[in-house]
C-alpha positions in Angstrom: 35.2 -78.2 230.5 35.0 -79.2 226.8 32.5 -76.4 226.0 35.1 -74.0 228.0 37.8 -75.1 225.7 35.9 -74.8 222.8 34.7 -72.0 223.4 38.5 -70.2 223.7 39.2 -72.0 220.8 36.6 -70.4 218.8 37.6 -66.8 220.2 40.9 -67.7 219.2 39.6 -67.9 215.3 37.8 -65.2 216.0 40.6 -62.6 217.1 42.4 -64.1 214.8 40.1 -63.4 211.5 39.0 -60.0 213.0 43.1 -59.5 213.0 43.5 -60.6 209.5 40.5 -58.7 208.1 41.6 -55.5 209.8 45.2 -55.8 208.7 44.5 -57.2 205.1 41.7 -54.0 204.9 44.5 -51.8 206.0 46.9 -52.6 204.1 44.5 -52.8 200.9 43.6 -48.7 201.9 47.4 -47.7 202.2 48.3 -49.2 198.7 45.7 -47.9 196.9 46.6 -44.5 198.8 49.9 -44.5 197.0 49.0 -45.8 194.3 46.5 -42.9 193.8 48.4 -40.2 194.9 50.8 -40.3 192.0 50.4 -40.1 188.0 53.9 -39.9 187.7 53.7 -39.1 184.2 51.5 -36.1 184.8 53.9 -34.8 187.5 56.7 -35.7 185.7 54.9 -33.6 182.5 54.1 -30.7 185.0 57.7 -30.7 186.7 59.2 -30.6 183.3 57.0 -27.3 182.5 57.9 -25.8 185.6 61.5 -26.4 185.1 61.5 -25.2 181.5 59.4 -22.1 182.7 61.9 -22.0 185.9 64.8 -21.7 183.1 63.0 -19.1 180.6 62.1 -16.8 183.6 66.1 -16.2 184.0 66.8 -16.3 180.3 64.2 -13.5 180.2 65.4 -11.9 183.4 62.1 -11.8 184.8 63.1 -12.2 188.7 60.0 -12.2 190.8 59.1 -14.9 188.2 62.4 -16.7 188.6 62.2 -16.4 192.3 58.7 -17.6 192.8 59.5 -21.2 191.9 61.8 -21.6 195.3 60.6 -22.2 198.4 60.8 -20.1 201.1 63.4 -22.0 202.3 65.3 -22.9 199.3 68.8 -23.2 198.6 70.9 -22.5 195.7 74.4 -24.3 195.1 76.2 -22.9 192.4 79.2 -23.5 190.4 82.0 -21.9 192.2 82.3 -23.6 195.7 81.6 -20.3 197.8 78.5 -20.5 196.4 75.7 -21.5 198.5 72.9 -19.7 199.0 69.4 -19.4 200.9 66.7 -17.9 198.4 67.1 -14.4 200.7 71.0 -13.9 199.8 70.4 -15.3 196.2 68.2 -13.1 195.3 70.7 -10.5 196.9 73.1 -11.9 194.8 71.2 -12.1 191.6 69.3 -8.9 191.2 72.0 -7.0 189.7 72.1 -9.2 187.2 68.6 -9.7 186.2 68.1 -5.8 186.3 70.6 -6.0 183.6 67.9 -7.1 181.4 69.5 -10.9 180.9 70.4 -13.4 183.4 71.2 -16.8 182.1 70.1 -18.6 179.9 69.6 -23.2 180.4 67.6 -25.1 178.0 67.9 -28.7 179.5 69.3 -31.2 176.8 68.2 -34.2 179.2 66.4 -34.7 182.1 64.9 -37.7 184.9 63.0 -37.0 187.5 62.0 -39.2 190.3 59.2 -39.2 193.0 59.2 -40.4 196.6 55.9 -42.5 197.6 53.7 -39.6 198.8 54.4 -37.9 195.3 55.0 -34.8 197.3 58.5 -34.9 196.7 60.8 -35.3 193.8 64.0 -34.9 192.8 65.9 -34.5 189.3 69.2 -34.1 187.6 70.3 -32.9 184.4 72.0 -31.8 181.4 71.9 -28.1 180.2 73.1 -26.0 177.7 74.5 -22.9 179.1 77.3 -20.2 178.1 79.4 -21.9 180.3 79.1 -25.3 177.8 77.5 -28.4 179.0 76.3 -28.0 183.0 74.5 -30.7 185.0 71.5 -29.2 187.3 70.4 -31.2 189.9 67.5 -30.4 192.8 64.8 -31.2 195.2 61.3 -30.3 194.7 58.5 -30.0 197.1 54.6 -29.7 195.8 53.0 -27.0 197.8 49.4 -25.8 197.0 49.2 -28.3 194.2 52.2 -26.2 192.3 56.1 -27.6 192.2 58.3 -25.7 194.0 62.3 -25.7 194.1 63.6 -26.5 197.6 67.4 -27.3 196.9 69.0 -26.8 193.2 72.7 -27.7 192.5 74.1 -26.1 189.3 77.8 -28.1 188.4 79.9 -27.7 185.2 80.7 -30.9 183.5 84.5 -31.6 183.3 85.3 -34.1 180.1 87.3 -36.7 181.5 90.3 -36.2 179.1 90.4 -32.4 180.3 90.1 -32.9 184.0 93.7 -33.4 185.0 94.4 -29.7 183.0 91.3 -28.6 185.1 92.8 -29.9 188.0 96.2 -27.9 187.3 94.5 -25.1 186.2 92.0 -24.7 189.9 94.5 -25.5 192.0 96.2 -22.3 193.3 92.8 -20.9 193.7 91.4 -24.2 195.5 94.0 -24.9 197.8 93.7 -22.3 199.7 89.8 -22.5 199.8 90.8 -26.2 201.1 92.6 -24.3 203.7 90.4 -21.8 204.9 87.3 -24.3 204.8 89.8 -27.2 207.3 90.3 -24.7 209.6 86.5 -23.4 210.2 
C-alpha cells in the first residue's frame, strides 16, 4: 500500500514537471516568436517610404504606381461623405484625373504608426499638407509578400476649432439632406 501511494505521488510530480516544462517551453517559443517577428523601427522606416512613395506616385500622377500600393481589396474614404470607395471604383473615379498629368499632391508633416503583434499589420494617422490646407490621413496596412500594402486609407480635412461652428453653418444645407437620404436607407 505505501509503495502504491508513493508511487501516485511520484507520477503526480511527474505530470506535473512534464506540465510545467511543456508549458514554460511553450510559452518561452511564442515570445521569442513575437518578439522576432517585428523590428518596428525597420517597419516603421519601410512604411514611412512606402507612404512617402504612396504620396509622390499621385503628386506625379503616375496611377498604376499609385494604385499598386492598395490591396486588392482596399478601400478609400475620402473627404466628402459620399466618398467611399473599393480600389475598383477608385481607380474609376481617379483616372481622369491622373491622365490629367497631376493628381494631388500630400507630403506628410507628421506621422505614427503602430503594429499589431504578428507585425503583419499596422495602422497609422497623420498630418499632411495638401491644397486643401492641413488634412489628417489615417489607414490600415497589411504586409503581403514582404511589401506594405494599403488595405483601408481615410483622407479628413482638419476643421480649427475656432472655425468649426462657421463650418458647421456653412455644410449644413448640403449635409442635411445627405442626413436624410442616408436615415432612410
Amino acid at each position: 500500500m505505501k509503495s502504491l501511494l508513493l508511487f501516485t505521488t511520484i507520477s503526480k510530480f511527474v505530470v506535473l514537471g512534464v506540465t510545467l516544462t511543456c508549458f514554460a517551453s511553450c510559452t518561452s517559443n511564442q515570445n521569442k516568436e513575437l518578439n522576432t517577428q517585428i523590428d518596428s523601427a525597420l517597419e516603421s522606416k519601410q512604411i514611412n517610404f512606402m507612404l512617402d512613395s504612396f504620396n509622390r506616385a499621385a503628386a506625379k500622377a503616375d496611377f498604376n504606381t499609385y494604385f499598386n500600393f492598395y490591396t486588392n481589396d482596399a478601400i478609400f474614404t475620402g473627404t466628402d461623405a459620399t466618398e467611399r470607395w473599393d480600389k475598383k471604383s477608385f481607380m474609376e473615379w481617379a483616372k481622369p484625373i491622373f491622365d490629367k498629368g497631376r493628381a494631388w499632391n500630400f507630403t506628410a508633416l507628421e506621422r505614427h504608426i503602430y503594429f499589431d503583434a504578428t507585425g503583419n499589420l499596422a495602422w497609422f494617422d497623420e498630418l499632411l499638407n495638401t491644397q486643401m490646407k492641413i488634412c489628417r490621413g489615417s489607414g490600415v496596412l497589411v504586409k503581403q509578400g514582404g511589401h506594405w500594402k494599403v488595405q483601408q486609407y481615410i483622407l479628413s480635412t482638419t476643421v480649427p476649432n475656432e472655425l468649426l461652428d462657421t463650418v458647421i453653418k456653412i455644410k449644413t444645407p448640403v449635409e442635411d439632406s445627405l442626413i436624410q437620404k442616408l436615415l432612410k436607407e
